[in-house]
C-alpha atoms as one frame of an Amber mdcrd trajectory, in Angstrom:
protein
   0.000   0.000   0.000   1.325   3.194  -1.046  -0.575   6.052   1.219  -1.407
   9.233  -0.551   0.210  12.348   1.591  -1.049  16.145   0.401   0.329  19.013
   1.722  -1.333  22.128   0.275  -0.743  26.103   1.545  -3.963  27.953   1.217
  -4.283  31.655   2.078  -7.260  32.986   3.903  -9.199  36.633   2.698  -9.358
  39.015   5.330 -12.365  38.517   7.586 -13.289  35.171   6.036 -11.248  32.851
   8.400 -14.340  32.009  10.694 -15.792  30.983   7.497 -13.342  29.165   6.249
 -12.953  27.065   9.380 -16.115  25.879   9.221 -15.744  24.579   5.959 -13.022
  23.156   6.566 -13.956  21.786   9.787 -16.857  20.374   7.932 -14.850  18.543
   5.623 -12.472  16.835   7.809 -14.931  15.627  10.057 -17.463  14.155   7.135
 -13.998  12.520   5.893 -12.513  10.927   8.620 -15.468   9.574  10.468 -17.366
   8.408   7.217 -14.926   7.858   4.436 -12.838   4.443   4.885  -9.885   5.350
   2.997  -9.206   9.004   4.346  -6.513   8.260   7.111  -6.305  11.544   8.723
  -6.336  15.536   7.687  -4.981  18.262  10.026  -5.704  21.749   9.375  -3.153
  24.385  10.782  -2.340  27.954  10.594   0.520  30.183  11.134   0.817  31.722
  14.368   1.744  34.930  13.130  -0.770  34.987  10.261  -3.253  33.054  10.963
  -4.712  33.654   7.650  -1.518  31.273   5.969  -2.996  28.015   6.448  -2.152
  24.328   5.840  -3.866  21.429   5.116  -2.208  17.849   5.481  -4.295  15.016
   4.569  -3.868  11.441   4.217  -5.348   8.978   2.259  -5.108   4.817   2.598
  -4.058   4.857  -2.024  -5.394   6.949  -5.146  -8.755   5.091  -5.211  -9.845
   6.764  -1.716  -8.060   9.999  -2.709 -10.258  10.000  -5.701 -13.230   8.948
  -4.128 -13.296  12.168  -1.340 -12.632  14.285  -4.270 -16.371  13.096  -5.167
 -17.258  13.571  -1.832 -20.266  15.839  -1.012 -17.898  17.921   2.039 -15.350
  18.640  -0.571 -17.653  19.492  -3.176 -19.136  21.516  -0.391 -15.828  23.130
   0.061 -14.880  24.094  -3.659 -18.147  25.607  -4.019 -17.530  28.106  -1.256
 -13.409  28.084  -1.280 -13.298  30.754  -3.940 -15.335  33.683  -1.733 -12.822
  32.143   1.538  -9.713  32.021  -0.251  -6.616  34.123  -1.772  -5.366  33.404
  -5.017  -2.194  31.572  -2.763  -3.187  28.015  -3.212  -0.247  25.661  -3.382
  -0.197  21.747  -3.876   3.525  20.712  -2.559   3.985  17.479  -4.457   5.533
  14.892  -2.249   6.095  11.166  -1.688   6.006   9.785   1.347   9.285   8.358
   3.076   7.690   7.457   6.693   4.132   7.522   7.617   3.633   6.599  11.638
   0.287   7.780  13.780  -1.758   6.837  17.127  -5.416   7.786  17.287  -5.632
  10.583  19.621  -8.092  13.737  20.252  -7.060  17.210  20.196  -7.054  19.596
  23.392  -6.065  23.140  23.557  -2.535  22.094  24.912  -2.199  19.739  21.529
   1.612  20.537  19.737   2.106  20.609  16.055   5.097  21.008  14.614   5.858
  21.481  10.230   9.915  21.618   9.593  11.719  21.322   6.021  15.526  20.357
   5.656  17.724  20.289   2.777  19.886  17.472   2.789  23.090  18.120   0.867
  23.635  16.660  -1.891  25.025  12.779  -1.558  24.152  12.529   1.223  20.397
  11.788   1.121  20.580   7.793   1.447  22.556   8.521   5.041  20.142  10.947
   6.057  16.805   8.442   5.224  18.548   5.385   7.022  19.114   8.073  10.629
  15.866   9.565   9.921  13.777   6.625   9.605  15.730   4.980  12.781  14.463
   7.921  14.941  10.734   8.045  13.516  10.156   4.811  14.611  11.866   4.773
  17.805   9.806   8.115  18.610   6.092   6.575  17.746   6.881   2.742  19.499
   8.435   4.190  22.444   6.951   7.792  23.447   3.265   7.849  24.364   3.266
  11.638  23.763   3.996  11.216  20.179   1.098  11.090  18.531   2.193  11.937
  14.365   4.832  12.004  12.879   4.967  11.531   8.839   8.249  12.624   6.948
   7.702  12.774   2.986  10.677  14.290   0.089   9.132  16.667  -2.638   8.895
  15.100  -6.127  11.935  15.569  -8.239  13.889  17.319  -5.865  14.497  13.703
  -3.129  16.857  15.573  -0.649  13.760  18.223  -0.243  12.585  16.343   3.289
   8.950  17.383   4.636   7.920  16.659   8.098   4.779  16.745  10.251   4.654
  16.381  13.708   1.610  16.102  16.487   2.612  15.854  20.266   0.162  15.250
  23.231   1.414  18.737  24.040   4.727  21.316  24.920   5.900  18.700  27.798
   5.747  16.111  25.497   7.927  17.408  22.353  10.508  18.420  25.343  10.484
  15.142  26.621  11.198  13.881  22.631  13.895  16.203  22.560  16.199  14.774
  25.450  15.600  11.154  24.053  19.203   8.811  23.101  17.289   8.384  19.633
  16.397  12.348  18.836  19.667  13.352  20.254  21.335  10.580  17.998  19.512
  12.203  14.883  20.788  15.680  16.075  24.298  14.853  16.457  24.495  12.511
  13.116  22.686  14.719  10.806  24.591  17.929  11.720  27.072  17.722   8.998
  24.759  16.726   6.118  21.998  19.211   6.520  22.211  22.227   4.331  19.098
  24.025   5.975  16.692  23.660   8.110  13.076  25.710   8.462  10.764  26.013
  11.124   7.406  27.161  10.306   5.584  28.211  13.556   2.280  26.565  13.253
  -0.942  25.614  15.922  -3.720  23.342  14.961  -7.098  24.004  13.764  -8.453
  21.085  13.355  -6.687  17.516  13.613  -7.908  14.268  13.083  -7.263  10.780
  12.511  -7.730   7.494  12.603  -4.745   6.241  13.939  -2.435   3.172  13.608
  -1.002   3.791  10.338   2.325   2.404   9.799   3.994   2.910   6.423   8.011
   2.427   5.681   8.768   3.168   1.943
């Protein structure tokens, strides 16, 4: 099974964000509970523009991609998405590399985290091998770690993507003092070209939890 992983940047008009929650809200729900093949979607926004949003979804293969496209809730949201949204709508094409989640609810205290890195170039194989070590340690071993999916843009491999869900702050802190994060850290520092934090909190997160994918 090769799971389908979106990752799409959609701006928010002034003054229509309550609006476009809704929607959006809407269309998670209706997909997650009701739709077999949608795995999870996780809407976010920036925390200083709250109007940049992102929307991560995931999807069991193509067929159940295709078949929320016909969906009702996201018909529902293309008919009102052009009266919501700016003309920055972005589709970041990726594949994914690591794809690990628990089924967990969302509370105010909930952490998300979205990073890019560069890997330089070579050294990409290296980098997978450390990275995927360190994924899977997190999920099997820390009950605060709730999502974590990694994914490499399409024709550009050493382009890495990651998303990130924690039970909340106390738990990513805790992930960051663990042998296998530290590990990462210290054998990675060499063969990163950049790194980029974008500073994100959740709208709207949900899943169905136990997914499990290695490429």
């Amino acid at each position: 099974m090769l799971p389908i992983f979106n990752i799409f940047e959609l701006g928010v008009k002034e003054n229509e964000k309550n609006a476009y929650v809704a929607v959006g809200k809407n269309n998670i729900t209706k997909s997650v509970l009701n739709d077999e093949g949608t795995l999870g979607m996780y809407l976010v926004q920036e925390k200083e523009n709250p109007n940049m949003t992102y929307m991560f979804e995931v999807y069991e293969d193509e067929k159940s991609y295709q078949e929320h496209v016909k969906s009702e809730q996201y018909k529902e949201f293309l008919k009102k998405s052009p009266a919501i949204l700016t003309n920055h709508k972005k589709k970041i094409q990726v594949m994914p590399e690591y794809m690990g989640d628990k089924k967990f609810v969302q509370t105010r205290n909930t952490r998300v985290n979205y990073v890019t890195v560069d890997v330089k170039e070579g050294f990409n194989d290296a980098f997978r091998e450390i990275v995927l070590d360190e994924m899977k340690q997190s999920i099997k071993k820390e009950e605060g770690v709730y999502v974590i999916y990694a994914a490499t843009a399409i024709g550009n491999p050493n382009k890495w993507y990651f998303f990130e869900i924690y039970e909340n702050e106390k738990a990513y802190q805790k992930h960051r003092k663990t042998a296998h994060f530290k590990k990462y850290i210290e054998q990675t520092e060499n063969i990163i070209e950049n790194k980029e934090f974008i500073n994100i909190e959740g709208v709207k997160l949900l899943n169905k939890g136990n997914l499990n994918y290695v490429k």
